[in-house]
FISE-425695 format. One record per atom (N, C-alpha, C): residue number from 1; residue in three letters; x, y, z. Coordinates in pm, whole numbers, plus 50000, padded with zeros to 5 digits. Each point is the difference from the previous one (the first is absolute). Layout:
<torzas>
k_r_px_py_pz
NUM_ALA_X_Y_Z
...
</torzas>
This chain:
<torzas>
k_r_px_py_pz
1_UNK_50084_49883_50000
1_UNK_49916_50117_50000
1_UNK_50089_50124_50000
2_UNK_49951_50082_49940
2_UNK_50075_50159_49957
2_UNK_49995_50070_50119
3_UNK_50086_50003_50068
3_UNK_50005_50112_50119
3_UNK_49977_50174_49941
4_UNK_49877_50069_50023
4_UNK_49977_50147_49892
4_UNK_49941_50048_50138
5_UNK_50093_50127_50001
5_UNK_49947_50131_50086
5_UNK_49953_50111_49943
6_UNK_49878_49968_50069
6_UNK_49846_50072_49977
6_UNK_50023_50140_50023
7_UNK_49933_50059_49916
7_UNK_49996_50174_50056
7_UNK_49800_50013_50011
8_UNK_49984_50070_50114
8_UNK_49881_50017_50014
8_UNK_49906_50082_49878
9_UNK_49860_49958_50016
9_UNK_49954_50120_49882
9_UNK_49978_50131_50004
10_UNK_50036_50007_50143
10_UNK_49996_50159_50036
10_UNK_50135_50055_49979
11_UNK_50107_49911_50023
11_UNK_50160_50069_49986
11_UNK_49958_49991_49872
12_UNK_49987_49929_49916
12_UNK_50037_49993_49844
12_UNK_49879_50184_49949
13_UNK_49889_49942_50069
13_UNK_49939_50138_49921
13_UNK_50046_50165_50035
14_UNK_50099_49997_50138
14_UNK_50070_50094_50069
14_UNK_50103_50048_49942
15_UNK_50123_49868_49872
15_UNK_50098_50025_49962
15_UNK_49922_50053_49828
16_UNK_49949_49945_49981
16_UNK_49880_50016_49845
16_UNK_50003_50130_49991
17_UNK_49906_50057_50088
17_UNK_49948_50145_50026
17_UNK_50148_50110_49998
18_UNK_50080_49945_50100
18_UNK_50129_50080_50022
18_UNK_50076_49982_49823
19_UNK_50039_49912_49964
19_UNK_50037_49993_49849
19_UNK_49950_50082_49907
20_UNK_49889_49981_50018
20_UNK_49886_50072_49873
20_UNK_50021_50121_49991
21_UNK_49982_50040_50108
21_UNK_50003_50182_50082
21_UNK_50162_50046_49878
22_UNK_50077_49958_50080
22_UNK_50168_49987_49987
22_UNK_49985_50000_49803
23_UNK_49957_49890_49933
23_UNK_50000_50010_49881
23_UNK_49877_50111_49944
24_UNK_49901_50027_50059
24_UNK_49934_50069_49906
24_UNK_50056_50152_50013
25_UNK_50083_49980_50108
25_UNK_49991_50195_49985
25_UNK_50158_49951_49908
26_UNK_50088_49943_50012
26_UNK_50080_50021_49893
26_UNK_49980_49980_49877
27_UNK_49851_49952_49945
27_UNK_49992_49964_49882
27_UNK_49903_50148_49907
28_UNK_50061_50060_50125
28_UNK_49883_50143_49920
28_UNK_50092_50069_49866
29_UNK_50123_49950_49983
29_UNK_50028_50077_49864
29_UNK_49959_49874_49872
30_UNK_50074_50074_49924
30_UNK_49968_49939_49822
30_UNK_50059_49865_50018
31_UNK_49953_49856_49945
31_UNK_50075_49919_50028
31_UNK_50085_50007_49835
32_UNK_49994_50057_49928
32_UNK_50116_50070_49894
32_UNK_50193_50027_50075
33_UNK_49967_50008_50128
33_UNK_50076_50081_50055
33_UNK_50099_49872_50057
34_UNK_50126_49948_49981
34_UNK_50072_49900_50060
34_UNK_50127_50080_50069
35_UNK_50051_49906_50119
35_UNK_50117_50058_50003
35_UNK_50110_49962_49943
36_UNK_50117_50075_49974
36_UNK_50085_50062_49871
36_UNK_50097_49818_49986
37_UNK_49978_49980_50128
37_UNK_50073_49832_50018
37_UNK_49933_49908_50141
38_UNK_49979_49874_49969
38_UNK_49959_49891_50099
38_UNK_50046_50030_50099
39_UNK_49904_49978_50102
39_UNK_50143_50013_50148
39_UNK_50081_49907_50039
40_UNK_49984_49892_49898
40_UNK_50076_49917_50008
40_UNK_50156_50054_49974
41_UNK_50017_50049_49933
41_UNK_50113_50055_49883
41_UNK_50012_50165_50086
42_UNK_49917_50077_49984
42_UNK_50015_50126_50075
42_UNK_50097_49998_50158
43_UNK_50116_50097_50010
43_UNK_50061_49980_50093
43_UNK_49968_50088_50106
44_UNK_49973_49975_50120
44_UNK_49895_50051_50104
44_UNK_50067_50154_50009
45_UNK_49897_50069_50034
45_UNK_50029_50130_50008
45_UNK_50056_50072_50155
46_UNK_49977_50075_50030
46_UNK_50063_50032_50143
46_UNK_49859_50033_50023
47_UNK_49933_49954_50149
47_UNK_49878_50029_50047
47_UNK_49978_50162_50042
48_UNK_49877_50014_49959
48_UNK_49958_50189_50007
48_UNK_49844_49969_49990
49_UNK_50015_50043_50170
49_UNK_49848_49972_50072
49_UNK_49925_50135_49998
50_UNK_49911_50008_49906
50_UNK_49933_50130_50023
50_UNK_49943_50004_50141
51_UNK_49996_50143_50023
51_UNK_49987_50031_50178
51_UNK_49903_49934_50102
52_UNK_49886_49985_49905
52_UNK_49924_49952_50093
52_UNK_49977_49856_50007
53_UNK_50057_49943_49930
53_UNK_49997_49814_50008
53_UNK_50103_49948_50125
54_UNK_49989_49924_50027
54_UNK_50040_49918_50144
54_UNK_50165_49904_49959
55_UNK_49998_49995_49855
55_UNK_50114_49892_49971
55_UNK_50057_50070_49871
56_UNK_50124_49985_49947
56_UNK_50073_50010_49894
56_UNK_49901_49937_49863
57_UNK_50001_50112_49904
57_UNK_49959_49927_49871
57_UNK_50121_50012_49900
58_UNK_50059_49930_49964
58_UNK_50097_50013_49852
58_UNK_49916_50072_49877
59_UNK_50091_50054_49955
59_UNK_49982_50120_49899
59_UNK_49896_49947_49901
60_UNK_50045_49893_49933
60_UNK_49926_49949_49887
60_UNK_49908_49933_50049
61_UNK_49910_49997_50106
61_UNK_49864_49979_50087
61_UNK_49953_50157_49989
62_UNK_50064_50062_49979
62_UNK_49892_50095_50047
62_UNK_49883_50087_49884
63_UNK_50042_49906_49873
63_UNK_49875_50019_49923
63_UNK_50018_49948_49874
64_UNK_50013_49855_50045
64_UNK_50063_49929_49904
64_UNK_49883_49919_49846
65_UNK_49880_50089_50031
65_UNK_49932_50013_49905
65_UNK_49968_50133_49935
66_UNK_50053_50119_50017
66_UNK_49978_50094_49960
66_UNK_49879_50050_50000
67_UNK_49917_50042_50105
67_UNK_49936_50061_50006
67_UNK_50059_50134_49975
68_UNK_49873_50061_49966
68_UNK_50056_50205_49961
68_UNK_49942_50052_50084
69_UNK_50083_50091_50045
69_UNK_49967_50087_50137
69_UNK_49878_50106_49932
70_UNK_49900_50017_50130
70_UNK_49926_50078_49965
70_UNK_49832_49902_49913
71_UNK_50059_49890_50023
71_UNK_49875_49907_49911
71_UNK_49886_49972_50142
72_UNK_49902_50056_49996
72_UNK_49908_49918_50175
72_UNK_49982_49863_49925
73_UNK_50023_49894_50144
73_UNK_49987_49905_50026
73_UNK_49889_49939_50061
74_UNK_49883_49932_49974
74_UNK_49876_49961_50054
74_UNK_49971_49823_50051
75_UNK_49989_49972_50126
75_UNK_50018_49876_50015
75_UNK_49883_49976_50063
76_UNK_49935_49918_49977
76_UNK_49854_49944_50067
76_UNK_50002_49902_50043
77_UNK_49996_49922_50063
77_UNK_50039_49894_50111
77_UNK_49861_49948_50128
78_UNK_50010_49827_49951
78_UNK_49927_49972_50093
78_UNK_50026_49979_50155
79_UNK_49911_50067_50070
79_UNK_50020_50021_50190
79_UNK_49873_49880_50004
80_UNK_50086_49905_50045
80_UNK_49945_49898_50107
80_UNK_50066_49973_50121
81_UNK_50020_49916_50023
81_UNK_50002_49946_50149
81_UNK_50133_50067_50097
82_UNK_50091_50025_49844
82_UNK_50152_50047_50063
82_UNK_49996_50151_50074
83_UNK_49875_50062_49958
83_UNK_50025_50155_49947
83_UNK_50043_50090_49974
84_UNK_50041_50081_49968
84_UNK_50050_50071_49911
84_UNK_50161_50084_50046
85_UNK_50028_49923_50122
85_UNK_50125_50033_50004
85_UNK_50131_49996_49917
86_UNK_49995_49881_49922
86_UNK_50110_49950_49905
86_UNK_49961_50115_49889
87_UNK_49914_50037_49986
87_UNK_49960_50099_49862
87_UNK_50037_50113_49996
88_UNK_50002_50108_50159
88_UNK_50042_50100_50041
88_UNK_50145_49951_49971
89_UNK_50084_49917_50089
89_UNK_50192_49941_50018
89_UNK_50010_50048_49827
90_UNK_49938_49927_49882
90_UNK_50070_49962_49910
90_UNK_49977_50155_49939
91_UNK_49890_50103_50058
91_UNK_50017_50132_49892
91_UNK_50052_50086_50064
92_UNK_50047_49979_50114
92_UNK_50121_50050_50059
92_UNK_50144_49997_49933
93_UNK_49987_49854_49974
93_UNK_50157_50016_49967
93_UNK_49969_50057_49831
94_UNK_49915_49947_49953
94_UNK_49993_50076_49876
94_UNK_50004_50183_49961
95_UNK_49924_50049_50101
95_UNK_50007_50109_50004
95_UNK_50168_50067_50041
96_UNK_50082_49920_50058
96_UNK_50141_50014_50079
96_UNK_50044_50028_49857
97_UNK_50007_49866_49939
97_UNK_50069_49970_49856
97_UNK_50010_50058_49891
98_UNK_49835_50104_49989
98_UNK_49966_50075_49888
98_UNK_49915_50090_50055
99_UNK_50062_50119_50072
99_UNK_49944_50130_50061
99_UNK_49940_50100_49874
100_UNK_49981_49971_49873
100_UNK_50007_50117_49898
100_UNK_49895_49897_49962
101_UNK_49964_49873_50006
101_UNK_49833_49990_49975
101_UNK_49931_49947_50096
102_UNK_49843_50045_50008
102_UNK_49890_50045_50078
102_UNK_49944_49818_49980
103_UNK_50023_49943_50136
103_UNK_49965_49866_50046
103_UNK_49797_50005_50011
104_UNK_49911_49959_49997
104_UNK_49884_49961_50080
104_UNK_49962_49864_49980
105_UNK_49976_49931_50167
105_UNK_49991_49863_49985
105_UNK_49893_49989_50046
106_UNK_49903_49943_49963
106_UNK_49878_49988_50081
106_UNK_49944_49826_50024
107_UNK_49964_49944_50110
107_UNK_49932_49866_50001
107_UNK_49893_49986_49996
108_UNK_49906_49884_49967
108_UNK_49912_49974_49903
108_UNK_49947_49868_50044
109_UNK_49877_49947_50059
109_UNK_49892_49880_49973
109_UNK_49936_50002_49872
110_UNK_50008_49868_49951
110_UNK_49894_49979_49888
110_UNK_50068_50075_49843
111_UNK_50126_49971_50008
111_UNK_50136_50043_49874
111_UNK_49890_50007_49896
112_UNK_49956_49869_49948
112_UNK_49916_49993_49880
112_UNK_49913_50123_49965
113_UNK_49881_49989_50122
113_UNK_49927_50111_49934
113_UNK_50051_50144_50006
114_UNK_50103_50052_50092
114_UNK_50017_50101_49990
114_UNK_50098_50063_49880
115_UNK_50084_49869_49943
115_UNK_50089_50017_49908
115_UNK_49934_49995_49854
116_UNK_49905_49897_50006
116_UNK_49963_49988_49828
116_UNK_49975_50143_49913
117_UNK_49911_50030_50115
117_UNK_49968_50140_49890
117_UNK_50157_50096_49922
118_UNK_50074_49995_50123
118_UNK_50114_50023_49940
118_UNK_50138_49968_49859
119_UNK_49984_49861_50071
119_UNK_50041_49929_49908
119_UNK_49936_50012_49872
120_UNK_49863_49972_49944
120_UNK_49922_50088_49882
120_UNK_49991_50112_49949
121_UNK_50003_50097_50084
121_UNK_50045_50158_49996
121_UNK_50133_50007_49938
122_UNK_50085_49925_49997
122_UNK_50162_49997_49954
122_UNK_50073_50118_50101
123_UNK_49940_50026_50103
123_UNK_50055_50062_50132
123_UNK_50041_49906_50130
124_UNK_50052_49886_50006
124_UNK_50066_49933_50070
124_UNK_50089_50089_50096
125_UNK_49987_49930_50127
125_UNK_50126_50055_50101
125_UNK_50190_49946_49927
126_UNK_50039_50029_50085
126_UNK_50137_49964_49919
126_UNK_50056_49887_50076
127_UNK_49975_49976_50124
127_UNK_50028_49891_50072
127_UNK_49852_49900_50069
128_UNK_49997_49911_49987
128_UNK_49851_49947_50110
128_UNK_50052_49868_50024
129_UNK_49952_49952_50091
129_UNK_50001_49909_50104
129_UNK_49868_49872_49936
130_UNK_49935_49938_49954
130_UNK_49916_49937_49939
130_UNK_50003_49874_50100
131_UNK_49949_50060_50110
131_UNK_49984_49835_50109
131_UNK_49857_50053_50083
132_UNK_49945_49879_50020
132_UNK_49913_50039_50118
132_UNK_49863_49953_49938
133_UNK_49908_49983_50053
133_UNK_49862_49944_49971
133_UNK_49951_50097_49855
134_UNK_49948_49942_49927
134_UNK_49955_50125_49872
134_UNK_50117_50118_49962
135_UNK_50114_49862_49923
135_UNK_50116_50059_49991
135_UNK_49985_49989_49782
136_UNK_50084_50046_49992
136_UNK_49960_50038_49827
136_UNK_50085_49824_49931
137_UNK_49964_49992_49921
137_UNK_49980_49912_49924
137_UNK_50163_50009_49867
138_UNK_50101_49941_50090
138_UNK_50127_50052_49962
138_UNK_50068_49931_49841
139_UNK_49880_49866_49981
139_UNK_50048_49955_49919
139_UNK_49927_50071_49825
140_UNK_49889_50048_50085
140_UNK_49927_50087_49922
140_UNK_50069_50165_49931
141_UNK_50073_50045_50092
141_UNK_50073_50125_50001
141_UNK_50153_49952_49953
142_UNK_50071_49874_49949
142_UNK_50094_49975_49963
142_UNK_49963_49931_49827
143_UNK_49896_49942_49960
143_UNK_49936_49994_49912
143_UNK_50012_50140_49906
144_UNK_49921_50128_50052
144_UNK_49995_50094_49959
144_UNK_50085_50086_50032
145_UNK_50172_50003_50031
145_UNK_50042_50081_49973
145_UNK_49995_50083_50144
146_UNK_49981_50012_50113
146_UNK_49924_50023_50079
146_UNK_50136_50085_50083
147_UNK_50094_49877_49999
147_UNK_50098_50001_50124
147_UNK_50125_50017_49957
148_UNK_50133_50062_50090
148_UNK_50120_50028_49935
148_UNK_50070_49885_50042
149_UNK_50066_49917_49953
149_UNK_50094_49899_49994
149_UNK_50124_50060_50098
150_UNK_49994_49951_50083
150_UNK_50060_50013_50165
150_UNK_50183_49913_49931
151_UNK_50054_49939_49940
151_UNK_50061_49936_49958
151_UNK_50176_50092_50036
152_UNK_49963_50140_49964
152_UNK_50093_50073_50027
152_UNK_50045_49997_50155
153_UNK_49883_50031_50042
153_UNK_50023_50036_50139
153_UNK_50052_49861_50096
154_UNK_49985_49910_49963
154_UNK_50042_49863_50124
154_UNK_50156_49990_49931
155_UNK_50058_50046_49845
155_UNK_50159_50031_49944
155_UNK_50035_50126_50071
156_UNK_49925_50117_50103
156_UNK_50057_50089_50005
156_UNK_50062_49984_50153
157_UNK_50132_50125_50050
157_UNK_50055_49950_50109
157_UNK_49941_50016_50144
158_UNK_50027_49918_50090
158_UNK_49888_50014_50073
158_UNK_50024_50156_50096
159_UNK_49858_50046_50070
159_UNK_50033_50068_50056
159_UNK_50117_50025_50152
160_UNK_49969_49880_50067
160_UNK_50035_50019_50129
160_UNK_50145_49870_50023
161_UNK_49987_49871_49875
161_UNK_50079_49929_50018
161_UNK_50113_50011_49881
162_UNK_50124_50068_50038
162_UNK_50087_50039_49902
162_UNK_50076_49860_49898
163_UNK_50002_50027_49933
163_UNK_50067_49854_49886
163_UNK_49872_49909_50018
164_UNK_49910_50036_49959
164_UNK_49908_49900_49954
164_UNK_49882_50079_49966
165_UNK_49962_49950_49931
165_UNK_49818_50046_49906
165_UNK_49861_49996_50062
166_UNK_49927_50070_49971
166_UNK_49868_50005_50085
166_UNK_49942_49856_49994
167_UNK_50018_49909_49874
167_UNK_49940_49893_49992
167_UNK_50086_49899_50079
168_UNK_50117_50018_50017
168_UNK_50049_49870_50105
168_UNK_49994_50041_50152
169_UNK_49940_50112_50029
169_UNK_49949_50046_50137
169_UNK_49877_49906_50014
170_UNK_49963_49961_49963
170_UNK_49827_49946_49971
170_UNK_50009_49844_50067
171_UNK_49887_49962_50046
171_UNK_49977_49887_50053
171_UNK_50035_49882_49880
172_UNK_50042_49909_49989
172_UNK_49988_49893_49904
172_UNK_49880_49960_49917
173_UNK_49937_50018_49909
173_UNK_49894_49979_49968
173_UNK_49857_50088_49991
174_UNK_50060_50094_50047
174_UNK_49893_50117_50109
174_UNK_49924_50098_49814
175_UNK_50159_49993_49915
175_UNK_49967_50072_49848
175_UNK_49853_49887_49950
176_UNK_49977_50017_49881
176_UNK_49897_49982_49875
176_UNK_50088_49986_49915
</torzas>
């Protein structure tokens, strides 16, 4: 028999939520936008912690998708059980990272209905969270074009763990 250590479904939906947060606000630029080399290959930079973050970020973390300053950023996010603390942490540091554009994050029951109209409107938020009871229909919104291909961002460097990528920060299996 396979000796396998269990993670609860509350840790797993605790680390989920914390990930998501973490990737959607970095996935708010163009995914057009790569960095200039892998971090595999890229040779680490000297850490430069903007003031108000708690830990060192290396240079080529600090906007290693090119967002353009001055672009507002809109993230809609489902508040269930965790609440909305991790949502405030993550537009904190975002706001640290990129003081020259205008953050609003707001949380949300019932993603689906409050998003569709949007999503139809072709006025989408720029970041959302798509979990939670009457959550939108993702395979439906990848069908049509819907969603930006995150692909960049798990190649880009991570924020907080230097010499390694946002995607090998990630739980094993935790991606799509």
């Amino acid at each position: 028999m396979l000796d396998k250590k269990t993670l609860s479904r509350r840790a797993f939906l605790h680390y989920t939520a914390v990930a998501g947060a973490g990737a959607a606000l970095a996935a708010c630029a163009p995914a057009t936008q790569a960095p200039a080399a892998p971090a595999e290959s890229a040779a680490p930079a000297a850490p430069a912690a903007p003031p108000d973050l708690p830990f060192d970020v290396a240079d080529e973390a600090l906007n290693p998708l090119g967002l353009e300053a001055g672009q507002p950023v809109e993230g809609i996010f489902f508040e269930g059980g965790f609440g909305r603390g991790y949502l405030d942490n993550a537009a904190d540091i975002f706001r640290a990272l990129h003081p020259d554009n205008e953050m609003s994050v707001s949380g949300i029951q019932r993603v689906g209905d409050q998003l569709r109209p949007r999503f139809i409107g072709g006025n989408p938020p720029d970041v959302i969270d798509n979990s939670g009871a009457g959550n939108l229909d993702t395979a439906a919104l990848v069908a049509e074009d819907q969603l930006l291909d995150l692909a960049p961002l798990f190649d880009a460097p991570s924020l907080d763990t230097p010499g390694m990528t946002f995607g090998e920060t990630l739980f094993p299996g935790s991606q799509l």
